[in-house]
C-alpha positions in Angstrom: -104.5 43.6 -22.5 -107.0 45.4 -24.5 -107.1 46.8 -27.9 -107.8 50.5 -26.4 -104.5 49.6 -24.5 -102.1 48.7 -26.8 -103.4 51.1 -29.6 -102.2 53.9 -26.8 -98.9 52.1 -26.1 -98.6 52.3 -29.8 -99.3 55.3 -30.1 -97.2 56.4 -27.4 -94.1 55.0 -28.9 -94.8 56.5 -32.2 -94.4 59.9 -30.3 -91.4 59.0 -28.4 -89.9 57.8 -31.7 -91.1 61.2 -33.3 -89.7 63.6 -30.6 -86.2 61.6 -30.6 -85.8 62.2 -34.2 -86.8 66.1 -33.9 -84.1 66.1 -30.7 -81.0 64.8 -33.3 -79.0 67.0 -30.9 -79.2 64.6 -28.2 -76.7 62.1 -28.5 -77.3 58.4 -27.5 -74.6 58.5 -24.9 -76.5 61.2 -23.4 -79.0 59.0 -23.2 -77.7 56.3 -21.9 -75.9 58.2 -19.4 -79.4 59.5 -17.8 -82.0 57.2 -18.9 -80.0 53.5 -18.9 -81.4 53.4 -22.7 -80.8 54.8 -26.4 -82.5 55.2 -29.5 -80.2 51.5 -30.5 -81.9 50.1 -26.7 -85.2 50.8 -28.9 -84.3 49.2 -31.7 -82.8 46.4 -30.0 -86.4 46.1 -28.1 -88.6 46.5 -31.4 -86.5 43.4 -33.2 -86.9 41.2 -30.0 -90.7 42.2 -30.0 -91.2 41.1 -33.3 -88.9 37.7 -32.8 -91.3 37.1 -30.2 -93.6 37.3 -32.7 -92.4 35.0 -35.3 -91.6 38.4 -37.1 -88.0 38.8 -39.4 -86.6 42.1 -38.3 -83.0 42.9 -39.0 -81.1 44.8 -36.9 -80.5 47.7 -39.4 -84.2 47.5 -40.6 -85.3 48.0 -36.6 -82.6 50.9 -36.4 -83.9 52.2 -39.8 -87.5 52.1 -38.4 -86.5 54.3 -34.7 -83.8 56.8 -36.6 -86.7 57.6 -39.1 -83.6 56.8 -41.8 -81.0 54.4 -42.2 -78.9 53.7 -39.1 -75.4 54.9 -41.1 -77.1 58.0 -42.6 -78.0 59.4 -38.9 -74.7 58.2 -37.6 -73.0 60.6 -40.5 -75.7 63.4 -40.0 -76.0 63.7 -36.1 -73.7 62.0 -34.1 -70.6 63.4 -32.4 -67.9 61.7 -30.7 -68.4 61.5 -27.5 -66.4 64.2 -25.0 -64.2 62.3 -22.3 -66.8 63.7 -19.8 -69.3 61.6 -21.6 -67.3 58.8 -21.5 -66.7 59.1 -17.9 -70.3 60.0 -17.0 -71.3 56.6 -19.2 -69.1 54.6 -17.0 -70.2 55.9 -14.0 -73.7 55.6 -15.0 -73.2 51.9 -16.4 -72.4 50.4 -12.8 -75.2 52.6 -11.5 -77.4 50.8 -14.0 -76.8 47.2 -13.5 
């Protein structure tokens, strides 16, 4: 892979990362309902990147770096619980998924 290429990849994700946290109003279930991953699903992916990499990433410093804050302060600020639609779309949408 080339420098050009990952520099865009990176560059890429910064904007994803950027446009999740100016869309607080989407909820992760809402996410994972559609999309089969959440802003946790990045996290989750940035920590194992960086394991891969001989890298120490906590869990709530990967969440810290995707939420743009710390995980607990977004969860107090943003989310809602989720609707028993949600909840039924999600488990639809999780045996869709697998």
């Amino acid at each position: 892979m080339s420098a050009a290429t990952v520099e865009l990849e990176a560059a890429a994700f910064r904007r994803l990362l950027a446009h999740l946290n100016q869309r607080s109003d989407v909820q992760n279930i809402d996410l994972m309902i559609t999309a089969g991953f959440c802003r946790n699903c990045l996290a989750d992916w940035y920590r194992e990147a960086a394991a891969e990499r001989a890298i120490d990433l906590s869990k709530d410093a990967a969440r810290e770096y995707v939420y743009g804050m710390p995980f607990a302060d977004w969860k107090r600020l943003h989310q809602k619980d989720a609707t028993p639609e949600q909840l039924a779309a999600f488990e639809r949408a999780q045996k869709e998924h697998q």
